[in-house]
C-alpha positions in Angstrom: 5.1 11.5 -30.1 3.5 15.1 -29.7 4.1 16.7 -26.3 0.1 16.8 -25.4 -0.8 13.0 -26.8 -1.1 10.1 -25.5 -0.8 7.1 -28.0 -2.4 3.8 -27.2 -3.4 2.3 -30.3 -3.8 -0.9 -28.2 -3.8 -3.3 -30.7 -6.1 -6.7 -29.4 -5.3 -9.9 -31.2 -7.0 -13.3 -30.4 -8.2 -16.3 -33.1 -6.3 -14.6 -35.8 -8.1 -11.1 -35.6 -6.7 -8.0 -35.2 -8.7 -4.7 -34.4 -7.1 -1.2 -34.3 -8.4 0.9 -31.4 -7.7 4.2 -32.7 -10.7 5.7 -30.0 -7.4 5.0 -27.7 -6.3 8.3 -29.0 -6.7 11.1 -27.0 -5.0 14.5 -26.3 -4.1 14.8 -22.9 -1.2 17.1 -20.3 1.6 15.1 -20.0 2.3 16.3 -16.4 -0.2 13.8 -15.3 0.1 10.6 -13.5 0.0 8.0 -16.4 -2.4 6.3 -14.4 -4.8 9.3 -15.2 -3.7 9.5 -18.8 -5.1 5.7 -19.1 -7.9 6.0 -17.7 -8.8 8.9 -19.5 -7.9 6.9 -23.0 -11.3 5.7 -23.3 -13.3 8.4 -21.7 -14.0 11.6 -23.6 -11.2 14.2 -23.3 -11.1 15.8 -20.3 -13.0 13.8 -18.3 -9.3 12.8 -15.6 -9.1 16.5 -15.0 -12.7 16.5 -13.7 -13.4 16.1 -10.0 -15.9 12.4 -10.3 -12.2 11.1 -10.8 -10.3 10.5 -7.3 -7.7 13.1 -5.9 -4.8 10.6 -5.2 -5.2 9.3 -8.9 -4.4 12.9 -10.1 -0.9 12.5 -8.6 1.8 14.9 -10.5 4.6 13.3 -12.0 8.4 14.0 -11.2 10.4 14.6 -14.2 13.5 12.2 -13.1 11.7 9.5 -10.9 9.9 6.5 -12.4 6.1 7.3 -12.4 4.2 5.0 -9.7 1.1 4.2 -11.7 -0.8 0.8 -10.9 -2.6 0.6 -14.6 0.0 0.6 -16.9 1.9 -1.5 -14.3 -0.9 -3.9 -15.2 -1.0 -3.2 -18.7 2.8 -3.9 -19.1 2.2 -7.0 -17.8 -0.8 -8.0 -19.8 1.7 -7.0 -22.9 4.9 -8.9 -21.9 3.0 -11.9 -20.8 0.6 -12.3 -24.0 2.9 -14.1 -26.2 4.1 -16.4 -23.6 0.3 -17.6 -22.1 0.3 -20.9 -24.1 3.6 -21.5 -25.3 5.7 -20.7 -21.5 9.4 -19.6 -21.4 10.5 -20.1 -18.0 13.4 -18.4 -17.8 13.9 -15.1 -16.5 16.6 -14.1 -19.4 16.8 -14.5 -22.8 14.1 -12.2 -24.3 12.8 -8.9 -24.5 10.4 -7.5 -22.8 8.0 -5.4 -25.5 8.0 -7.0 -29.2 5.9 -7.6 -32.2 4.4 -10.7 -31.5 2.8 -9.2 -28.0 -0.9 -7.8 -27.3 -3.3 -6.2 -25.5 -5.4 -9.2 -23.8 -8.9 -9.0 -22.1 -6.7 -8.4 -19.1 -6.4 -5.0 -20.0 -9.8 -4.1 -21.0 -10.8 -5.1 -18.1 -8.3 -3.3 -15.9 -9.3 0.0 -17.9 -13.4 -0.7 -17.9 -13.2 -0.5 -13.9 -10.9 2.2 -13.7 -13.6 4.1 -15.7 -16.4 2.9 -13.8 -14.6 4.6 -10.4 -14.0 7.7 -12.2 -17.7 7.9 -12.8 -18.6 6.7 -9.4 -16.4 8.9 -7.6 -16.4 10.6 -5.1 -19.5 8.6 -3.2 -18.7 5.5 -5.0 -22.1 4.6 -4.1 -23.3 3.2 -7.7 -19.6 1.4 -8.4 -21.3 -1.6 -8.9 -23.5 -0.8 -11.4 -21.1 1.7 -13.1 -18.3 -1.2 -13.8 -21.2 -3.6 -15.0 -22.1 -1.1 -17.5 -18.6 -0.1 -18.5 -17.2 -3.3 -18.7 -20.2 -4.8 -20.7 -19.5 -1.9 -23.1 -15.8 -2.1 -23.8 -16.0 -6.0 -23.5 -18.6 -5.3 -26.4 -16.3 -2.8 -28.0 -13.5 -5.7 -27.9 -15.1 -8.9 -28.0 -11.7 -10.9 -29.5 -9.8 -9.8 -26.5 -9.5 -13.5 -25.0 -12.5 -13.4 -22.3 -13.5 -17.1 -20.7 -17.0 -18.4 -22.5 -18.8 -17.4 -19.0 -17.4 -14.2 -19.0 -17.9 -14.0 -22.7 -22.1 -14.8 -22.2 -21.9 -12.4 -19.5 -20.5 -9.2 -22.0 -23.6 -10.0 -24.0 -26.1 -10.5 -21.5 -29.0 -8.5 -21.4 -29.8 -9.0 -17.5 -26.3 -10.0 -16.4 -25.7 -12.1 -13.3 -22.8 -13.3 -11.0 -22.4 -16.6 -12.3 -20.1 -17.9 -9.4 -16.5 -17.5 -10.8 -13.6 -18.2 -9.3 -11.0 -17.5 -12.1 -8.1 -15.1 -12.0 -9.8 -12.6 -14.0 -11.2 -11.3 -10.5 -7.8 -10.2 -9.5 -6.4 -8.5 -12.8 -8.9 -5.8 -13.3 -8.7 -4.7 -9.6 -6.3 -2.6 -9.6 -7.5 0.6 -9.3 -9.6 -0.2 -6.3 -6.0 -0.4 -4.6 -4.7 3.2 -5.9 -8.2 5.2 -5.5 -8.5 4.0 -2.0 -8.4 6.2 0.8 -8.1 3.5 3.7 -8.0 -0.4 3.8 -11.6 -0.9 4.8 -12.2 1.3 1.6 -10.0 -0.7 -0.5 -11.7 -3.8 0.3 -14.7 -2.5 -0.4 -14.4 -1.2 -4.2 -12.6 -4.3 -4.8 -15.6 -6.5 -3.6 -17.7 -4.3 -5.1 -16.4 -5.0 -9.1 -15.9 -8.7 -7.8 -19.2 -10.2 -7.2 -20.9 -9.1 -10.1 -19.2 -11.8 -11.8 -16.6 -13.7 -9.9 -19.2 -14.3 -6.5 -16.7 -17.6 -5.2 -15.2 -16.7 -2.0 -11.8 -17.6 -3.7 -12.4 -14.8 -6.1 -13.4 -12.0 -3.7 -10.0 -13.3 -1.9 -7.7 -13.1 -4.7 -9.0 -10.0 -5.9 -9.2 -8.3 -2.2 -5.7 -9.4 -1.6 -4.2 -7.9 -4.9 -6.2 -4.5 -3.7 -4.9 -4.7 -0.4 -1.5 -4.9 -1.6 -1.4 -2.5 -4.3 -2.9 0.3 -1.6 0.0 -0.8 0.6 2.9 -0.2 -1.8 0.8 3.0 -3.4 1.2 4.1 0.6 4.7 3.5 0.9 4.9 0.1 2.9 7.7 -1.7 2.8 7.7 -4.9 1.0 8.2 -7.4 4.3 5.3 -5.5 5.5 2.9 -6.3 2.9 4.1 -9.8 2.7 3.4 -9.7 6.5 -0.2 -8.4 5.9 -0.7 -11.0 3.0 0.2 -13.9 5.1 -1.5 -13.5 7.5 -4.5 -12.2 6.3 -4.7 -14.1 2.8 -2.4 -16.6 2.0 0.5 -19.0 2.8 3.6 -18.1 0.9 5.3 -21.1 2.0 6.9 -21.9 -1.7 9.7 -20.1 -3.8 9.3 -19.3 -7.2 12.5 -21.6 -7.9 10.5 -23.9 -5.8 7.7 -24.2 -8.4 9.0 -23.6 -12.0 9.5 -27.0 -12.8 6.3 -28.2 -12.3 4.2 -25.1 -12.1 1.1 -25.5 -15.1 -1.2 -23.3 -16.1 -4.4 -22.7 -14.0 -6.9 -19.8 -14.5 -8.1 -20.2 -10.6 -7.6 -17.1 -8.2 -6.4 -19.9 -5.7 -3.7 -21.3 -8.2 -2.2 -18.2 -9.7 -2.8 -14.9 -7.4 -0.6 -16.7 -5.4 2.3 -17.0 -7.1 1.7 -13.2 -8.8 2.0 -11.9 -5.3 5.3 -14.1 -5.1 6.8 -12.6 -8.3 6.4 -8.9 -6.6 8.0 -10.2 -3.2 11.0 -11.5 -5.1 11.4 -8.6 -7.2 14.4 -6.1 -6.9 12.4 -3.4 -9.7 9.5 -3.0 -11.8 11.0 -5.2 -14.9 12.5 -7.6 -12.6 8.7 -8.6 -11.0 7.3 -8.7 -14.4 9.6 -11.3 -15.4 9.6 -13.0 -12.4 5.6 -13.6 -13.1 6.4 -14.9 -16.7 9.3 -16.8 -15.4 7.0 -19.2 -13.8 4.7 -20.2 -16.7 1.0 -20.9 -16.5 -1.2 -18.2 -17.4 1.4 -15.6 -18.0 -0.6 -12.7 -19.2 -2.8 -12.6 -16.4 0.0 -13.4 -13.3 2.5 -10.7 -15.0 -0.7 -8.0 -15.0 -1.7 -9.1 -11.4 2.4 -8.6 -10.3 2.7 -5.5 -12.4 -0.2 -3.5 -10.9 1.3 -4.1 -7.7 5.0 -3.4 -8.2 4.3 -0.3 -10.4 2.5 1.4 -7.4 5.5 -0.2 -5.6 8.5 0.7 -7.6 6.8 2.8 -9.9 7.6 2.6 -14.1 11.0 3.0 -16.2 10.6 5.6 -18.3 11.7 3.9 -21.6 9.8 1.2 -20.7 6.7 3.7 -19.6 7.1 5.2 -23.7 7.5 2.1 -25.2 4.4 0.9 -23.4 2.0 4.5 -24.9 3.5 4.1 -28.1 2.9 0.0 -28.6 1.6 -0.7 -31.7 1.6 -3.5 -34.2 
């Protein structure tokens, strides 16, 4: 790969189709965050160098330590997980990580339409609601075969679209930027409400999704994992279940309330980055969407391994 590109052909498979997204091609300094270099994949070139996107997302990178970026944290997950959403491998062993048969899900395009919308919206953030309806209505559009719920799927198309009262997981898995842009808590909470309602209204949704935000601006601030577990308990949810605890019987349920959960319990039993991921697929259920809702929060936590950070830019199919 040249020095000053970033490769994301991003390949989106769903019902048999295949489409190549070659726009995911852009030149771009390697010395940024890849956080930036994401985002900036489907905005024209340039634009992450430009001041609408947010300071702390224009982190430099250290040459030997494993880049802390929340979005391809996501996006790893999203990639691992695919293959595994409906036929479940719960084991954490036994497999690799990254291989032909995974994908780019409407997890990712998802992640990426809101990160764009903040860029835009930055630095008053005043229109962020409107921005992310636009930009995820036109990338949803761009991909429509990336695996979106039928709801979600006559929202994309809709010419006066509504919140249609939601409380499914995709509420938490495109969030994760709100956590990493954030400049405080109350801030955090309120970019991630902000790209909630306009689709996924439920109070279980804003939850899910405000608790992911909360703890991916946590570990992007430097908290220690038994603090943000403290923060999520006590503010969000009841962890009182191990993953062990679950496996067995665990199915798969595309509700914030029965799977955000058990994401944020992959990252609290994690030792590194890979180890959350597969954790999250470990478990079964919706495994796309758990491992992208773990990933964004342990790779502003423990950051990315670099072979798995250029296998990730150079996926293709």
């Amino acid at each position: 790969m040249e020095a000053d590109r970033l490769l994301v052909p991003g390949v989106f498979r769903w019902r048999q189709k295949t489409v190549f997204c070659h726009d995911f091609i852009r030149k771009f300094p390697k010395d940024y965050d890849t956080v930036v270099m994401i985002g900036a994949a489907i905005c024209p070139v340039g634009n992450a160098r430009e001041s609408r996107w947010p300071g702390r997302l224009q982190q430099k990178c250290t040459k030997k330590e494993d880049k802390k970026s929340v979005l391809l944290g996501a996006v790893i997950g999203d990639i691992a997980g695919s293959r595994f959403e409906f036929r479940n491998y719960k084991k954490k062993t036994g497999y690799h990580l990254m291989t032909g048969k995974c994908f780019f899900t409407d997890d990712s395009v998802m992640l990426i339409a809101v990160a764009k919308a903040m860029m835009e919206s930055a630095p008053s953030f005043f229109n962020l609601a409107e921005n992310a309806v636009s930009d995820m209505q036109q990338l949803g559009r761009r991909y429509p075969d990336a695996g979106y719920g039928e709801k979600f799927y006559e929202w994309i198309f809709s010419d006066s679209p509504k919140s249609y009262g939601s409380y499914g997981n995709g509420a938490a898995m495109r969030v994760g930027g709100c956590g990493q842009a954030a400049r405080s808590l109350s801030e955090a909470k309120r970019f991630s409400k902000a790209v909630t309602e306009i689709t996924h209204s439920h109070p279980e949704a804003i939850k899910g999704a405000e608790a992911t935000t909360v703890a991916v601006y946590l570990a992007n601030e430097g908290e220690s994992l038994r603090e943000i577990r403290k923060v999520i308990e006590t503010e969000y949810y009841s962890l009182d279940f191990t993953l062990d605890s679950i496996r067995k019987k665990y199915r798969f349920d595309v509700s914030c309330q029965g799977s955000v959960l058990q994401a944020l319990e992959a990252f609290f039993e994690s030792v590194d980055f890979e180890d959350a991921i597969r954790n999250a697929i470990s478990i079964g259920g919706d495994s796309d969407t758990i491992a992208a809702i773990c990933g964004s929060i342990a790779g502003a936590y423990y950051g990315i391994p670099q072979e798995l950070e250029e296998q990730t830019l150079t996926y293709q199919i």
